[in-house]
C-alpha positions in Angstrom: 12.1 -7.0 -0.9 11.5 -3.9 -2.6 14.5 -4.3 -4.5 14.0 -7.6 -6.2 10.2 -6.6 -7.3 11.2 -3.0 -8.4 14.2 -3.7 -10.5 13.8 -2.3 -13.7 13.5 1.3 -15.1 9.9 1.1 -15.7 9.2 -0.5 -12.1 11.4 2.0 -10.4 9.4 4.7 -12.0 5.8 2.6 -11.1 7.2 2.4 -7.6 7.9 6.3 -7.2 4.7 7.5 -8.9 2.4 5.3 -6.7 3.4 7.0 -3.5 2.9 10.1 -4.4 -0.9 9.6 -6.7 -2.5 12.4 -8.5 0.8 14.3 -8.1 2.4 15.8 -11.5 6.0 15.3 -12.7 8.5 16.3 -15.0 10.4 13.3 -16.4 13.7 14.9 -15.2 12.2 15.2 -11.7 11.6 11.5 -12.4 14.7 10.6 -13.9 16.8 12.2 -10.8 14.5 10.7 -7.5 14.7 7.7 -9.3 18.5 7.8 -9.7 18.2 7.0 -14.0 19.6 7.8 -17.0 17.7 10.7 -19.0 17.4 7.8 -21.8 16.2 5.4 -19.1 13.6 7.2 -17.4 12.3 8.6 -21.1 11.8 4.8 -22.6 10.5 3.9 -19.2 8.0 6.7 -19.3 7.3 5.9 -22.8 7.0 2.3 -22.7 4.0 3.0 -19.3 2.5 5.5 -21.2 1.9 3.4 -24.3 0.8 0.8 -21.6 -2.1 2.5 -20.0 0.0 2.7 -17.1 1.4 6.4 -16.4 -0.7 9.1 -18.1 1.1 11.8 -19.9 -0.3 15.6 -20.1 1.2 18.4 -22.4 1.5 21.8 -20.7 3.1 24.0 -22.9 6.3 22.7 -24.3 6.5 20.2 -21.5 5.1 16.9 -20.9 3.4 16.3 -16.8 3.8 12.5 -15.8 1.3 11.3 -13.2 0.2 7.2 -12.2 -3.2 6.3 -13.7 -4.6 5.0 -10.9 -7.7 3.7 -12.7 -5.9 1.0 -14.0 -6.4 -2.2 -12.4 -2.8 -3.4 -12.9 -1.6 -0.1 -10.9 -4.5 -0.3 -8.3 -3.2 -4.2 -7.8 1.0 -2.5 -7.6 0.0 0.3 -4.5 -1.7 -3.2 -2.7 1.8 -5.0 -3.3 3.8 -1.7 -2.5 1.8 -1.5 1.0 2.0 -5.0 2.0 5.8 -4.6 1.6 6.0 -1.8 3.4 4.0 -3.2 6.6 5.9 -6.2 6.4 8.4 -4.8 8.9 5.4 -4.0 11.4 4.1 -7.9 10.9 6.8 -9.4 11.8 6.7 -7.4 15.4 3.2 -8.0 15.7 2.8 -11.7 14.8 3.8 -13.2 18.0 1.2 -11.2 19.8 -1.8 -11.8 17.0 -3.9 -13.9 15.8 -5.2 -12.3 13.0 -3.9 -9.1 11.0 -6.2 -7.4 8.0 -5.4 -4.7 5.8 -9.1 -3.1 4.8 -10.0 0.2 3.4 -8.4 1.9 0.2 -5.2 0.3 0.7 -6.1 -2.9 0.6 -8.1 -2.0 -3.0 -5.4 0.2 -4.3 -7.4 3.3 -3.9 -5.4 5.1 -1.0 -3.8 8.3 -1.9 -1.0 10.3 -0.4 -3.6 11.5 2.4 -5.2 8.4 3.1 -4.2 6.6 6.3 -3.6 2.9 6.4 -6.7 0.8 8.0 -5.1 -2.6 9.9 -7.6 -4.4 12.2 -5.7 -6.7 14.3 -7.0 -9.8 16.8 -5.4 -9.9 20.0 -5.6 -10.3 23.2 -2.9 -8.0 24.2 -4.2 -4.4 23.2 -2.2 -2.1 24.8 1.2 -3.9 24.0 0.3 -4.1 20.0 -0.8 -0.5 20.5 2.3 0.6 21.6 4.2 -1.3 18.9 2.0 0.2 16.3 2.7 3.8 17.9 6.4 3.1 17.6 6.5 2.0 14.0 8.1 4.4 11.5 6.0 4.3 8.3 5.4 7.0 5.5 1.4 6.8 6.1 -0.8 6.9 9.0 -1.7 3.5 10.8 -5.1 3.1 12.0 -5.9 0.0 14.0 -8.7 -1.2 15.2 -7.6 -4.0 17.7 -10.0 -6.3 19.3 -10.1 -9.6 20.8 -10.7 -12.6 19.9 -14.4 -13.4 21.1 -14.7 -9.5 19.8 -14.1 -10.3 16.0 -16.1 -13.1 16.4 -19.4 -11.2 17.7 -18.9 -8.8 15.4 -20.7 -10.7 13.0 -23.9 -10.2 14.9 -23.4 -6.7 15.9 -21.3 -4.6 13.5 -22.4 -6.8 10.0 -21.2 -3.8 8.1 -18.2 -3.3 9.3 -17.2 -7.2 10.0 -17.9 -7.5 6.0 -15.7 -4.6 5.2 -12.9 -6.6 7.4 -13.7 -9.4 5.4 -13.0 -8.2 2.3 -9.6 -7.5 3.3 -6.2 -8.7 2.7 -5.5 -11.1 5.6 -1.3 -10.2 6.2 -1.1 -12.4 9.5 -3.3 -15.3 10.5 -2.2 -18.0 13.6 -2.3 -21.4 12.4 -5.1 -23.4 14.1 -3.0 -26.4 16.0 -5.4 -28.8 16.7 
């Protein structure tokens, strides 16, 4: 999927600066892990730069490209670029859940390269979406918080902090009701 939504210079360089936030690059270190043309990877840096998207710092005679994670646009790309990348994960899991949130700073675009990825998941089988979770290879940390069913649903009552910070998640997996 990654390759229909990051096609173009300017996306491939989006895509490789938001994994790798508050890091600083040359544009040749750009151009070459991004596989571009030295022409390519300047107008793409250019173009973001004049865009509010990429921020450009001179040190010396050289310029330092970093993402501007303070735009919203950017904040809105790293939630995109980490649903895609848990969608392999998902598609394990789904049989076994009912419910699958992304919450924390992934699911607002403020994770950085340290920052873990927060999944709460709704099962009843814990120890078998455990083990699947163990078992996934992913560039980032996953942190789940499984519970079940009747769980989630008390936790309204007795975690209302934490059950609104799940809420304000981005639901990736949710069991259509059959009735």
């Amino acid at each position: 999927m990654k390759e229909i939504l990051f096609k173009t210079n300017p996306q491939k360089v989006i895509e490789y600066l938001i994994k790798k936030p508050g890091k600083e690059f040359l544009s040749k270190e750009i151009q070459i892990a991004t596989k571009m043309s030295k022409a390519g990877a300047n107008f793409a840096l250019n173009d973001l730069v004049k865009n509010n998207l990429v921020n450009r710092q001179q040190k010396g005679n050289t310029y330092l490209y970093t993402i501007n994670d303070e735009n919203p646009v950017i904040k809105q790309l790293k939630v995109l670029r980490t649903t895609i990348d848990l969608m392999s994960l998902i598609k394990k899991l789904k049989q076994k859940t009912s419910k699958i949130i992304l919450y924390g700073s992934a699911s607002r675009g403020e994770d950085t390269e340290d920052s873990d990825i927060d999944l709460f998941i709704v099962t009843n089988l814990t120890e078998e979406i455990e083990k699947i979770v163990q078992r996934n290879k992913y560039s980032k940390k996953i942190q789940p918080i499984i519970r079940k069913p009747l769980q989630y649903i008390e936790m309204g009552k007795t975690d209302l902090i934490f059950y609104q910070e799940i809420e304000r998640g981005i639901v990736l997996w949710e069991a259509k009701n059959e009735s």
